[in-house]
Every structure is written in structure tokens, then in C-alpha cells.
N, C-alpha and C positions, 0 to 999 in steps of 0.2 A: 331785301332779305332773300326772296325767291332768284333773284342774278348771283348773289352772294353762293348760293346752293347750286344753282347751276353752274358755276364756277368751280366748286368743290368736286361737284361732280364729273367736270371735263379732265381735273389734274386728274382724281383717282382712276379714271378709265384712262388718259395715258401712263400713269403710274404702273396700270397693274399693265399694258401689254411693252410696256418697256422692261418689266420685268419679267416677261413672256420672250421678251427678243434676247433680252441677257442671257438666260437661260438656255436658249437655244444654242446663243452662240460659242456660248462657252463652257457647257460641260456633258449633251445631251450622248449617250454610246450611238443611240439607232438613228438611220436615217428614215427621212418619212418615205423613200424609195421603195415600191413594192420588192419584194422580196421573189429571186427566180435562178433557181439551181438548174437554167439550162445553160447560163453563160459561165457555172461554176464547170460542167462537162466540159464546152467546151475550153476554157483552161488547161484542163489534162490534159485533152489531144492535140494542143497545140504544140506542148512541149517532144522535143525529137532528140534521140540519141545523137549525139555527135555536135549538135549547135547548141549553138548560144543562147540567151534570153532576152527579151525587151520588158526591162521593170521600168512603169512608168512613175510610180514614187519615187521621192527625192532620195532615201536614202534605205537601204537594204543590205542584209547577213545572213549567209548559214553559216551556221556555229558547230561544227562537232564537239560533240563533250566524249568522246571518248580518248578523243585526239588532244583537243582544246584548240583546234584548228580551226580558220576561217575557211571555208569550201567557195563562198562566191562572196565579193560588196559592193555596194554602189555609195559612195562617199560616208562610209561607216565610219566615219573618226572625226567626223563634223557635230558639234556640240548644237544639239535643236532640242527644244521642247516636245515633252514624250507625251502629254496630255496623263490618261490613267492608268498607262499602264508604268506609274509612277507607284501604283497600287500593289506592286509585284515585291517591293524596296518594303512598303509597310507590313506588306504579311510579312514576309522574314523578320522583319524587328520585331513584327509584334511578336511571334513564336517565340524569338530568342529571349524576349524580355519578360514571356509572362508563362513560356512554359506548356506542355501538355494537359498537366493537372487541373488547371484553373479556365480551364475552356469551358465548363459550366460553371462557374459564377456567372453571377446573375449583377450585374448595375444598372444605374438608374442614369436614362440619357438626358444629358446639358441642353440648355437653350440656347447655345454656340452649336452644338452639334447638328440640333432640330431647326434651325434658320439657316443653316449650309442650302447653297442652293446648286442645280445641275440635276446629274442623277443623283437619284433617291431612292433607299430602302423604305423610306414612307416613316423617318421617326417620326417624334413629337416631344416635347418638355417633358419629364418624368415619366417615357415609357419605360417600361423594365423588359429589358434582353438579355440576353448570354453572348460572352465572347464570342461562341463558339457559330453564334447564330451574327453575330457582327459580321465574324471574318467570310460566314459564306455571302452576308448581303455585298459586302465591301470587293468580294472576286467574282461574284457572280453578276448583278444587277448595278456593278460599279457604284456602288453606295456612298457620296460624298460625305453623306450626314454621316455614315459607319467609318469611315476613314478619319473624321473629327474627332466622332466618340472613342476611338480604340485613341487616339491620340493624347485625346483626354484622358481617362481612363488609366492607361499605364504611366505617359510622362508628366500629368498635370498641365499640360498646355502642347497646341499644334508648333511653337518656337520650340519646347523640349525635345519632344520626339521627331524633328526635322531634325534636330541635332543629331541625337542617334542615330539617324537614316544617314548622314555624312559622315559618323562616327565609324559605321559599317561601311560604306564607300570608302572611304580609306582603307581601312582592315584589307578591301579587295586590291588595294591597288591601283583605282582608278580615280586618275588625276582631270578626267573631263567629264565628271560626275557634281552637283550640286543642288540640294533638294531645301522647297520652303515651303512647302506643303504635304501633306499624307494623300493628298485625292489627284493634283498635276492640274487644278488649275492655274490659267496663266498666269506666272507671276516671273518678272522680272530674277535673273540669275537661279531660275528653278528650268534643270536641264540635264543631257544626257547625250551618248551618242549609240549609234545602234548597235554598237560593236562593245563598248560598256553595259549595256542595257540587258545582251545576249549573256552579259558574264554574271549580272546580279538575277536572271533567267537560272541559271545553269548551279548557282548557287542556292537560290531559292528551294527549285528543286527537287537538291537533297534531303528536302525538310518533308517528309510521309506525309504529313497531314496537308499540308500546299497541292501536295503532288493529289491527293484524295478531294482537295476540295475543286480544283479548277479544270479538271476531268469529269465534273460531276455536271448532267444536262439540266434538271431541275432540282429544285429542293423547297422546304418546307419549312421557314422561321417560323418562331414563335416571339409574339411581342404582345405583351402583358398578360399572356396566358393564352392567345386568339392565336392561329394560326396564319400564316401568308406565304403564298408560292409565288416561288419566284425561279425564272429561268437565265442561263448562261447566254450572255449576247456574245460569245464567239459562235460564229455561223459554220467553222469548219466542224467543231464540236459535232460526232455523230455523223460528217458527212463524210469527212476524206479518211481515206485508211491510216490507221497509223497514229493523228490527232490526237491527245490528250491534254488538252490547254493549249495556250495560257489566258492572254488576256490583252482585251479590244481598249482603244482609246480615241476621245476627239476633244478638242477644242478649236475656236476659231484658228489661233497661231497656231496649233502643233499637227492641223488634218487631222486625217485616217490614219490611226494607226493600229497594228497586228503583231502581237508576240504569239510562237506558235511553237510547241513542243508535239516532236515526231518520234514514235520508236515504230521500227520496218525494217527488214529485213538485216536485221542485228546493229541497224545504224541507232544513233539518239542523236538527232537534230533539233538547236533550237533555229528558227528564225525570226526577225524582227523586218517590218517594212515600216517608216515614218513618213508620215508627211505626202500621205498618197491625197489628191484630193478628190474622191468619192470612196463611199462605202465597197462599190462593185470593184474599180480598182486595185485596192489595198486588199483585195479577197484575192482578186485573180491574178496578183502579183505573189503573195503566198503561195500560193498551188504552182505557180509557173516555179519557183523557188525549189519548194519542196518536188517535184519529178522532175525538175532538170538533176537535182543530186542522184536521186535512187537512179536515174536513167544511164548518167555520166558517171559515178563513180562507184567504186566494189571495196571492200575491205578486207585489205589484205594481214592472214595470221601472222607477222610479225614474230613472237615467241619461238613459234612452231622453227621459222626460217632462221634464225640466229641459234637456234639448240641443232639444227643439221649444220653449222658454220663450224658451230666448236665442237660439237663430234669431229669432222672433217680437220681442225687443229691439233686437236688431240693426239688425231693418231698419226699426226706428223710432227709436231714438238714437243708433248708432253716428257716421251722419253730424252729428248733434247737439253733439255735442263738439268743443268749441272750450277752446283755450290759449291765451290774453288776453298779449300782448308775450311769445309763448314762440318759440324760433327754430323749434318746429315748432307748426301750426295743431294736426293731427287729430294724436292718437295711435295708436299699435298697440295694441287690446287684449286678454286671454284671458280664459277662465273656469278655475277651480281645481274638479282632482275632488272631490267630492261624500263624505259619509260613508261614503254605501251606494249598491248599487247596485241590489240588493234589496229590498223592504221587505213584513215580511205585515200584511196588512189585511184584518178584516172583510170579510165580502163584503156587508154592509150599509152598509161605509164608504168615505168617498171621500178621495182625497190630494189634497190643495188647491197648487197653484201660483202665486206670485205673485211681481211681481219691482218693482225701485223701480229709479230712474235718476240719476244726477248728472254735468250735462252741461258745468256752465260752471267753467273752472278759471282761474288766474293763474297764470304762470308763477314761482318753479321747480315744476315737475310732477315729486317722486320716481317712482323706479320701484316697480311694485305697488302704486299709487294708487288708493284704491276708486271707481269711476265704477257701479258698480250692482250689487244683492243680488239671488238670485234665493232664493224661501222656501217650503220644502218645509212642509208642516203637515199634520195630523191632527186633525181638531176645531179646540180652544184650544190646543193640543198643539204645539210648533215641530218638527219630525222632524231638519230640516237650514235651514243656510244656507249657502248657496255663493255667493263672492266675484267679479263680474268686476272687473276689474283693467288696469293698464295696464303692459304692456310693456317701456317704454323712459324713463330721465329726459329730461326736456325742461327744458332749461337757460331761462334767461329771455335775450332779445333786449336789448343794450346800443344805445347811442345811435349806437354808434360802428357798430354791423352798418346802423345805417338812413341813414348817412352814406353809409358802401359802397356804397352800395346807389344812392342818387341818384349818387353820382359815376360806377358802370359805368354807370349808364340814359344819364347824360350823355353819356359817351363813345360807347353805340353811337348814341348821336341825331348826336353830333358826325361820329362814322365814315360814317355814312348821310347825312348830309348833304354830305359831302367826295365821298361816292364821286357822290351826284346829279352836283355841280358839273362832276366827272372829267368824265361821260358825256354832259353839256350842249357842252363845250367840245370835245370831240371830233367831236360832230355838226355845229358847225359850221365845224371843218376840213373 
């Protein structure tokens, strides 16, 4: 009996540190590395005007959202495992599926959700939360159990709302996109690439309340009336200028990984690094990231440069345009806004402007008829083409308007020569 017990006793103590090592390997955000913001400094100054960068992660992006341009990658179209920051896909669905309004209801959390293992918001079986208090444990403290329970919660099951999560992946466009879990642990065909990942970033976003929660340094749940603080394991959070999100990720397959939203001097940069393997790494590959861009490129006013193009058109072919037997000669014409209004550029390159004209038409003249292009370029590169256009239909002139036409002329030559006669004849009464 007493072997029998000590036997019991050997599995449950390797039981529980295999469950210690599972754990670790597979969903934990922090590393147990002491934490030291001198190696974050130097990162900045290493980065230099004019050169290049050495990312030592597998796979890297800056993303402009203004542009919707890649600024720099390092095999960003390679489909890897993103770990949690797969977490970035559930907040937007969750938003889109359940709304502003109902961010404070209150459920009651599953024992699927509370046996989720990795990071943890700290559930349990029937604790009572609020969405609104999920979605921060779930982007803040990477919450596996809060990723299950919203899962739960709105689609009835983590297979439903995976669905939805590729329902919206599609909706984007992105064909190397495929999710089986809300949290990003590793599971076979649950994947992404950094260059999709930046786009479901950039869409995310859009959404105020994402944008409010993953900017935020600490916060305060409540779970079952009790209070719990909890803080943002993005480390750039609060340190590097500009920072506002997003969100950290690891597992064994997927590394270190780092989504990272920048707004700085008029730019909004996301970047993504995957697959760095250490925490200091994947930090000081970010930061090399984000000031190689602010260092290396400027954004140039675009709008501004294309409205000095068609001034400049204007007053050399506006009056040039003629409509050949149309009842009107000149047209009215406009220019149509432009893609961007923004655009970043090299500071070693220049935006080329160039425009063409088509001046001579036949009537009928549709409305929105192209009379000239104006053409934004980059190198060989087209940026934009913008339309001027014409304003209004101009029907074509019938025989019978030029008939009219001589008959009034007639009649005021007739009229004016009657009234001469009046004023002869009166003279000499």
C-alpha cells in the first residue's frame, strides 16, 4: 500500500512539472530574462541615416497605413505561426460581433475556458466578468482563458469563432491567412505571414476601442466583484516615442514575436517581427525597424503637388478645348481626389509629376469625359493617376439650332434696320 502511494506520488509530481514545462513552452508572453532598457538605448543609436539594418528575426515589416505600403521586409510573405499575437484577429471579431453596447455585460466563465493553459487572466469555473474586462485581460496580460471565454461567449464554441476569424480574413483579402484558435497556440494549419498580420494590425486598428485598449500601460479587472491589476507585456509601451500598441507573442514554434503601432512625426507605422528567438532580440529588432523609417524616409504632400500640376494645366489647355458642332464650345472641367494624400519617400528620392492633355472632341461630349491625366510616379513605379474630367454632357448641335440661329440674326438685322428707317423719317418731319 505505502509503494502503491509512493508511486502515486512520483507520477503526480512528474504530472504537475510536465505541466510546468508545457506551459512554458507553449504559451508563457515573459521571459524569465531580467529586464534592462540599456540595450533598448542602445538600439536607437545604432540605427544611422543612410544605411541599412541587420534584423535578426526570421521575418519582418513596416507597414505604412497611410500609404498602405511596405517601407522595409525580411521574408514577409512566408506563412509562420504568429503565436498571440493571433489575439489582435479575436479583438476585431470580437468588436464586430458583439458591438460597443454590450461591453459591460457581465458572463459567467466555462470550464473550457478556466482549464485553458499558458498565459492567464487568473479565470476559474463560474467566475463572473465583463466583456469589457475580458478584452483588456486578452490584449493586455495575453489571457488564453479570456481568448476561450469571448470565444465561447459570442460563437458557442472556439471551432465557431475561428471560423469568423477566417470569415474576416477573407473579407481582407488575405489568402496566407488561417486561424484554429482565438489565443495562437500551436496548432497545426493555425498561421499567418508578417506582411498579412500588419494588414489585420492596420484594420484592427480602426476600431477606437482596440486602439484605447492596447495603448493602455496598466488596468484594473474586476472578477466576481474583487479587483485584479494587471499590466501590458509590450515592453516598447511607455518607452519609445511614438508607441501605442500592439501586442507581444510566444510559443515554442512561433518565438518572439512583436506587433507594434507608431504614430511620429505625421507617419503611422505598423510593424511586426516573428520568429525572433529571444525576448531582447525581437525588442531591438523593433526599435532598429521603427528609426531606420523616421531616419530614412519623409512624407511627401502629394495633394499639395498634383493641385500645382493642374494649375500649371489649366492655364495651358483649359482654354484649348474645343467641342466640334456641340451646342456648347468649352466645357466645365474637374479633377478627381487622388489616392493619397500622403506619401513616404526616401529622402534620397524624388516624386515625379507629369500630366498629358486631350483637347479636341466632337460632339456628344458624355459627362466625366477624360480631357487629361495627371501622373504621380516613383522611379518606373506609377504611385497614382488622377483623372481631370469634364463636368457636364454636351449634346451635339442639330441643323435646325443653326437655322435658328440665322433666322434670330435675321430678324434683329430686320428689326434694326426698321427702327434706322423709324428715325430717318422722323427727322425729316
Amino acid at each position: 500500500m505505502k509503494k502503491k502511494s509512493f508511486v502515486s506520488i512520483i507520477i503526480l509530481i512528474f504530472l504537475s512539472l510536465l505541466l510546468t514545462v508545457c506551459n512554458c513552452c507553449f504559451a508563457y508572453e515573459e521571459d524569465p530574462d531580467a529586464w534592462d532598457y540599456v540595450w533598448l538605448d542602445d538600439a536607437v543609436n545604432e540605427v544611422k541615416q543612410g544605411q541599412d539594418i541587420s534584423i535578426l528575426s526570421r521575418h519582418a515589416v513596416v507597414y505604412d497605413r497611410c500609404s498602405g505600403t511596405i517601407l522595409w521586409g525580411k521574408d514577409e510573405n512566408t506563412k509562420v505561426p504568429m503565436a498571440s499575437t493571433t489575439k489582435i484577429m479575436t479583438a476585431l471579431v470580437m468588436l464586430e460581433q458583439l458591438g460597443i453596447d454590450r461591453l459591460n455585460e457581465e458572463i459567467v466563465v466555462s470550464k473550457e475556458a478556466a482549464n485553458t493553459i499558458g498565459s492567464r487572466l487568473g479565470l476559474h469555473t463560474d467566475d463572473k466578468i465583463t466583456y469589457n474586462d475580458l478584452l483588456y485581460g486578452l490584449m493586455l496580460c495575453s489571457g488564453n482563458d479570456a481568448a476561450v471565454q469571448i470565444a465561447i461567449s459570442i460563437a458557442g464554441s472556439v471551432e465557431n469563432f475561428s471560423n469568423l476569424m477566417n470569415q474576416k480574413a477573407q473579407n481582407l483579402g488575405l489568402n496566407n491567412t488561417h486561424f484554429i484558435t482565438p489565443h495562437g497556440l500551436d496548432r497545426e494549419d493555425h498561421y499567418t505571414t508578417a506582411y498579412e498580420l500588419a494588414i489585420i494590425t492596420d484594420n484592427a486598428l480602426k476600431n477606437s476601442k482596440i486602439c484605447q485598449v492596447v495603448s493602455t500601460k496598466e488596468y484594473t479587472v474586476n472578477i466576481n466583484g474583487y479587483p485584479k491589476a494587471i499590466s501590458n507585456t509590450n515592453e516598447l509601451l511607455g518607452y519609445l516615442n511614438g508607441v501605442k500598441g500592439v501586442k507581444t507573442g510566444y510559443t515554442s514554434k512561433a518565438g518572439r514575436c512583436l506587433v507594434s503601432y507608431v504614430e511620429r512625426d505625421g507617419f503611422e507605422l505598423i510593424t511586426v517581427v516573428l520568429g525572433a528567438d529571444t525576448r531582447k532580440i525581437r525588442t531591438q529588432d523593433t526599435i532598429k525597424l521603427i528609426e531606420y523609417t523616421y531616419k530614412n524616409y519623409e512624407l511627401v504632400d502629394v495633394t499639395q503637388l498634383v493641385q500645382e500640376e493642374y494649375e500649371s494645366w489649366c492655364k495651358i489647355n483649359k482654354n484649348r478645348i474645343r467641342v466640334y458642332k456641340g451646342k456648347k464650345i468649352r466645357p466645365e472641367i474637374y479633377i478627381e481626389s487622388g489616392k493619397y494624400t500622403m506619401y513616404p519617400m526616401r529622402k534620397s528620392e524624388n516624386i515625379d509629376i507629369t500630366s498629358t492633355a486631350n483637347v479636341k472632341f466632337e460632339a456628344p461630349v458624355e459627362k466625366n469625359t477624360v480631357v487629361g491625366e495627371i501622373t504621380v510616379s516613383k522611379g518606373t513605379d506609377i504611385i497614382d493617376t488622377i483623372q481631370i474630367k469634364t463636368k457636364e454632357k454636351i449634346e451635339r448641335k442639330s441643323s435646325r439650332d443653326g437655322s435658328s440661329k440665322l433666322i434670330a440674326m435675321y430678324k434683329e438685322i430686320e428689326c434694326l434696320f426698321r427702327n434706322l428707317m423709324v428715325i430717318e423719317w422722323v427727322q425729316k418731319i
